[in-house]
C-alpha positions in Angstrom: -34.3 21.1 -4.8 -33.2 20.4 -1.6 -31.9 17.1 -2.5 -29.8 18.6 -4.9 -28.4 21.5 -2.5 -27.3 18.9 -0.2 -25.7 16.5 -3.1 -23.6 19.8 -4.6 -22.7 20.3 -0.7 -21.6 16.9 0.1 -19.5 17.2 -3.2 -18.1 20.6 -2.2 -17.0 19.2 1.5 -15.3 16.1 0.1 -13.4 17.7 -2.6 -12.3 20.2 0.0 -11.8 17.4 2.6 -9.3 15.8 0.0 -7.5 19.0 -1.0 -7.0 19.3 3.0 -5.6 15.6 3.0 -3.5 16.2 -0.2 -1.9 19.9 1.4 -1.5 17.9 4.4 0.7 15.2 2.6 2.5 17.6 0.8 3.7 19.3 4.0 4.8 15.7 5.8 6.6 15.0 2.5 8.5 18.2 2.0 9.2 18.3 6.3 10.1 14.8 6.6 13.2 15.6 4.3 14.0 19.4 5.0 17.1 18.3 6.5 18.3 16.4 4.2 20.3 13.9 6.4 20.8 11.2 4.3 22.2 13.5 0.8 25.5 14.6 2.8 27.2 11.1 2.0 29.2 10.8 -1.3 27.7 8.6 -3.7 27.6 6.8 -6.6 25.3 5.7 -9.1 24.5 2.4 -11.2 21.9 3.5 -13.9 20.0 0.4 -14.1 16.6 -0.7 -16.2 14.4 0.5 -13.5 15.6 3.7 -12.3 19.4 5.0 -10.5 20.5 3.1 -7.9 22.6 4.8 -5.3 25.7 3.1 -4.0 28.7 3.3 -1.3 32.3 1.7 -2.4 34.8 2.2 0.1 37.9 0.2 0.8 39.8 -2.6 -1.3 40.1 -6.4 -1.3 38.0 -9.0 -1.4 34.5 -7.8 -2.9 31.8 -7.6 0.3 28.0 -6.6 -0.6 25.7 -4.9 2.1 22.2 -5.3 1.7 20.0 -3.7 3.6 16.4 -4.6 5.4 13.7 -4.6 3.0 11.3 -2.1 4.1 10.5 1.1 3.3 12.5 3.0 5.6 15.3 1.4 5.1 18.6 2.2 3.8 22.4 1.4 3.2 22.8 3.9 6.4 22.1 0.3 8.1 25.3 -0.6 7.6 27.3 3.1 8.5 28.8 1.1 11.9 30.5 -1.4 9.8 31.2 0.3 6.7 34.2 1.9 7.9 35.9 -1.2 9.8 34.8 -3.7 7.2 36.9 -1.5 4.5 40.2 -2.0 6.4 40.5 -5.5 4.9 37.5 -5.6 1.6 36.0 -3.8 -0.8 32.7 -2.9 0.8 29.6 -1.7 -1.6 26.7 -1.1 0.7 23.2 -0.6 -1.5 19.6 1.6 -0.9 17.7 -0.8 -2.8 15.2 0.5 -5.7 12.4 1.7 -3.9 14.6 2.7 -0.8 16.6 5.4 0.4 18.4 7.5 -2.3 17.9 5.4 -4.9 15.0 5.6 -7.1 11.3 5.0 -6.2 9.2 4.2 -9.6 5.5 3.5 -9.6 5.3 -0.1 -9.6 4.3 -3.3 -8.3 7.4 -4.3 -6.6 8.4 -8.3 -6.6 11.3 -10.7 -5.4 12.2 -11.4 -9.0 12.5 -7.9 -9.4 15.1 -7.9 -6.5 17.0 -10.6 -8.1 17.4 -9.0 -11.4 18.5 -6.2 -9.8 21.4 -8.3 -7.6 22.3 -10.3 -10.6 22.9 -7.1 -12.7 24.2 -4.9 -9.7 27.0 -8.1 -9.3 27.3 -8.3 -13.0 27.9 -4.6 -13.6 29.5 -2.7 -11.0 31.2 -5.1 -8.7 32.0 -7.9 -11.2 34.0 -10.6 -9.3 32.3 -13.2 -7.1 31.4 -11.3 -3.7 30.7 -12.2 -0.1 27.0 -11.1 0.6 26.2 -10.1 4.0 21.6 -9.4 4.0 19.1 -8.8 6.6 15.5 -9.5 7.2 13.0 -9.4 4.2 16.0 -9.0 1.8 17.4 -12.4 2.6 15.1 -14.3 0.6 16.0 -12.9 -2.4 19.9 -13.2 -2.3 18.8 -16.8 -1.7 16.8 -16.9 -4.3 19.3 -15.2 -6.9 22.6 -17.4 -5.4 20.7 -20.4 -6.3 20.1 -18.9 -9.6 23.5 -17.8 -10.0 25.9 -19.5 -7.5 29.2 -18.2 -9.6 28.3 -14.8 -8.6 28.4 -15.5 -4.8 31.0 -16.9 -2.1 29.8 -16.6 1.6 25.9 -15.7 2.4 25.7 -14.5 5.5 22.0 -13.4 7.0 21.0 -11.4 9.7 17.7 -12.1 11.1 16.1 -13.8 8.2 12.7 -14.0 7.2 11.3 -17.5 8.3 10.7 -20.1 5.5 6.8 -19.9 6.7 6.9 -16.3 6.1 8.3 -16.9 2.6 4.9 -19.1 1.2 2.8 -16.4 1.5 1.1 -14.9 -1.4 -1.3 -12.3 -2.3 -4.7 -12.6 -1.8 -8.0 -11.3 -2.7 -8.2 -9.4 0.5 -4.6 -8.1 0.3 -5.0 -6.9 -3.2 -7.6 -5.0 -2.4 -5.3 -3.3 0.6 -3.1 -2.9 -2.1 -5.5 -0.7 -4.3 -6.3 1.3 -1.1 -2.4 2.5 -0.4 -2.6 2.9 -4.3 -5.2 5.8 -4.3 -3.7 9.3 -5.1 -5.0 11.0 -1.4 -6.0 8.3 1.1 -3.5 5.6 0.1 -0.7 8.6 0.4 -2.4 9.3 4.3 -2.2 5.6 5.2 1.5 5.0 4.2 2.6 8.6 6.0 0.0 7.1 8.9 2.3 3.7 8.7 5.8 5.3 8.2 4.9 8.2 10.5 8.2 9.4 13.3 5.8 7.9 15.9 5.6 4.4 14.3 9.3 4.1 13.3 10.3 4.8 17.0 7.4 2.4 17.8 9.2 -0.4 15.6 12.6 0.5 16.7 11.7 0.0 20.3 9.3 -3.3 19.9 11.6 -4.7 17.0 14.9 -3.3 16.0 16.4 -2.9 19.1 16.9 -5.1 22.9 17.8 -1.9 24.7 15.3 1.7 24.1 18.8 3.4 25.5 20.7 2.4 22.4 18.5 4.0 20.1 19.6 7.3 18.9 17.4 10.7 17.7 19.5 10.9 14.9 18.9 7.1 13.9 14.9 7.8 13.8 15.3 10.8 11.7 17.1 9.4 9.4 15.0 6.3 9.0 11.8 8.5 8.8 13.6 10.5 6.0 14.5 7.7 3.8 10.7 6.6 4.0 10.0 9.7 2.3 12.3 10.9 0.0 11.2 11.0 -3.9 7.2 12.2 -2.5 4.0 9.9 -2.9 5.7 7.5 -4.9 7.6 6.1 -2.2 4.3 4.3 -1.1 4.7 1.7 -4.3 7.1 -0.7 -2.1 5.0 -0.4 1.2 1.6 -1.4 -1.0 3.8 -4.3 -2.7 5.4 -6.0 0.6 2.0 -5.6 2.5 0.5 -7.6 -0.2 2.6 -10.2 -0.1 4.3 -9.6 -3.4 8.0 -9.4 -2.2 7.3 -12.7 -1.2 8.5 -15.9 -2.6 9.1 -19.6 -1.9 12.6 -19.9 -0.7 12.0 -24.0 -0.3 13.7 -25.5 -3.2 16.8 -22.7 -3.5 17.7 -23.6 0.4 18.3 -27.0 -0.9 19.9 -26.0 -3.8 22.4 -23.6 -2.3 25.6 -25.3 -1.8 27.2 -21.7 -0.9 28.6 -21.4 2.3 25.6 -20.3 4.1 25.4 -18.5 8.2 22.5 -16.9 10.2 23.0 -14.3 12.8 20.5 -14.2 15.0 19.0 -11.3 17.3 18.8 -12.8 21.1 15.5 -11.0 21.0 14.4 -11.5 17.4 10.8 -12.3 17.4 10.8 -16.5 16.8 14.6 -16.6 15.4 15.5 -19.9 17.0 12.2 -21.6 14.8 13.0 -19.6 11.9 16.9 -21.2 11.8 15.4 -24.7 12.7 13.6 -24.1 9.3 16.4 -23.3 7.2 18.2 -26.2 8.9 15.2 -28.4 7.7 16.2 -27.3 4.1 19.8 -27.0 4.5 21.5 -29.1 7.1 24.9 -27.6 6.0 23.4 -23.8 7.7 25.5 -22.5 10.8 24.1 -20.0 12.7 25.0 -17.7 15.9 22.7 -16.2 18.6 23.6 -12.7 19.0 23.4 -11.4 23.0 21.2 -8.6 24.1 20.5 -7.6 20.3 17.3 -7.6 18.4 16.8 -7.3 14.9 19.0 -4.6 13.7 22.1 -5.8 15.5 24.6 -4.1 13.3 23.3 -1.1 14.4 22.6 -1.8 18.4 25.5 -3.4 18.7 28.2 -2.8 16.3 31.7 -3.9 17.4 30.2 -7.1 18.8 28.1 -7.7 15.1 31.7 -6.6 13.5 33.6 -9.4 15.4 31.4 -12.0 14.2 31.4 -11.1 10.9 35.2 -10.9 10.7 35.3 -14.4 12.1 32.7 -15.8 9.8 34.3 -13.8 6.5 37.8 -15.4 7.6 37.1 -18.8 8.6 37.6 -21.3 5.3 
């Protein structure tokens, strides 16, 4: 009997220890976005396969793509330091990838090919001309991927703090899958990613990663990243499960060699191993030019704006 008491009670205390975790998500979710930073923007929307992507066109001339980082914070606000000067002399569409920001976060296991189906029909669909293509980080490998695949969609490539090629060959494994399941579960997976993409941690990245100097970094920039990481509830935890478990990853070898696209790196002075990283791209693709960006990290379009703009006008003009 007392066996049984204490089995009914251990039942009782974890169903009421997961209701506790589940209210407690809940309330991160619905504060996290209470301000609603990121909806004041005007918008626009491509309805594609997968869900609404949301979308900024500004300008006119020459088509010019922003892409943003791939993570789960991330968003076409990346780009909101260049939008505006960029537009004097193209036609700028900056992105939230699916997954991302405003746009829309299904339930799924997310993968590079996913990412270059959504380029090629993004291209395809809304802008419809061969476009310049400016990418950073974990989103460079597949607008490598999907130029090799489609080179008459693309002109220049130009890629800010890339993932290495290294970084690229990893896959999922056994381990990692089972990660994966973990972030997956309804209560405890939802804990872990609010855990991972917590204010705390995003400041935490911004001043060990995205940016050289702490002084640069702005309240309003952290809010707004910590936002995006939870707008559309527990579902936003599908792309952090898929790029922990290696499944945004893919093999960027043979479309390096392929690409014969015009092709330029813009390195972070303090990016974490940059000057390897562009020593392996040049291993695949001698024609690759690259520039060291001073006292900048890995967001530099952010941290340093008019100095990123100026390169990037340079590199865009030069034929």
């Amino acid at each position: 009997m007392n066996k049984k008491n204490k089995f009914v009670k251990s039942i009782i205390l974890g169903a009421a220890t997961a209701g506790m975790i589940a209210i407690i998500n809940k309330l991160i979710f619905a504060k996290s976005t209470s301000k609603n930073l990121l909806s004041k923007e005007e918008n626009h929307i491509y309805s594609w396969r997968f869900g609404d992507i949301f979308y900024k066109k500004a300008g006119a001339g020459k088509p010019l793509l922003l892409i943003h980082d791939l993570v789960t914070a991330s968003s076409s606000y990346e780009w909101n330091q260049l939008i505006g000067k960029l537009s004097e002399n193209y036609t700028v569409y900056s992105i939230d990838l699916l997954g991302c920001g405003r746009s829309h976060k299904p339930n799924l296991t997310y993968t590079n090919f996913l990412y270059v189906q959504l380029l090629t029909d993004f291209i395809k669909s809304v802008i419809g001309h061969r476009t310049d293509v400016i990418a950073t980080g974990s989103s460079c490998p597949f607008v490598i991927t999907t130029c090799s695949n489609n080179p008459d969609l693309f002109d220049k490539l130009i890629l800010i703090n890339p993932d290495s090629v290294s970084k690229c060959n990893q896959i999922p494994t056994k381990y990692i899958k089972g990660y994966k399941f973990l972030i997956d579960c309804p209560v405890i997976g939802t804990l872990i990613y609010n855990i991972a993409n917590s204010r705390r941690s995003i400041t935490e990245k911004f001043l060990t990663e995205n940016f050289a100097n702490p002084c640069l970094i702005s309240p309003e920039t952290i809010s707004i990243y910590h936002e995006s990481a939870h707008l559309g509830d527990s579902s936003a935890k599908a792309l952090y499960s898929s790029i922990k478990s290696n499944y945004t990853r893919l093999s960027i070898n043979y479309a390096l060699k392929n690409i014969d696209n015009s092709m330029f790196i813009i390195g972070g002075e303090y990016e974490k191993r940059i000057q390897d990283t562009i020593s392996e791209y040049m291993t695949c693709n001698p024609a690759v030019e690259y520039e060291i960006l001073k006292d900048t990290a890995h967001l530099p379009q952010l941290e340093q704006p008019d100095k990123t703009y100026r390169l990037i006008s340079d590199i865009l003009s030069a034929r």
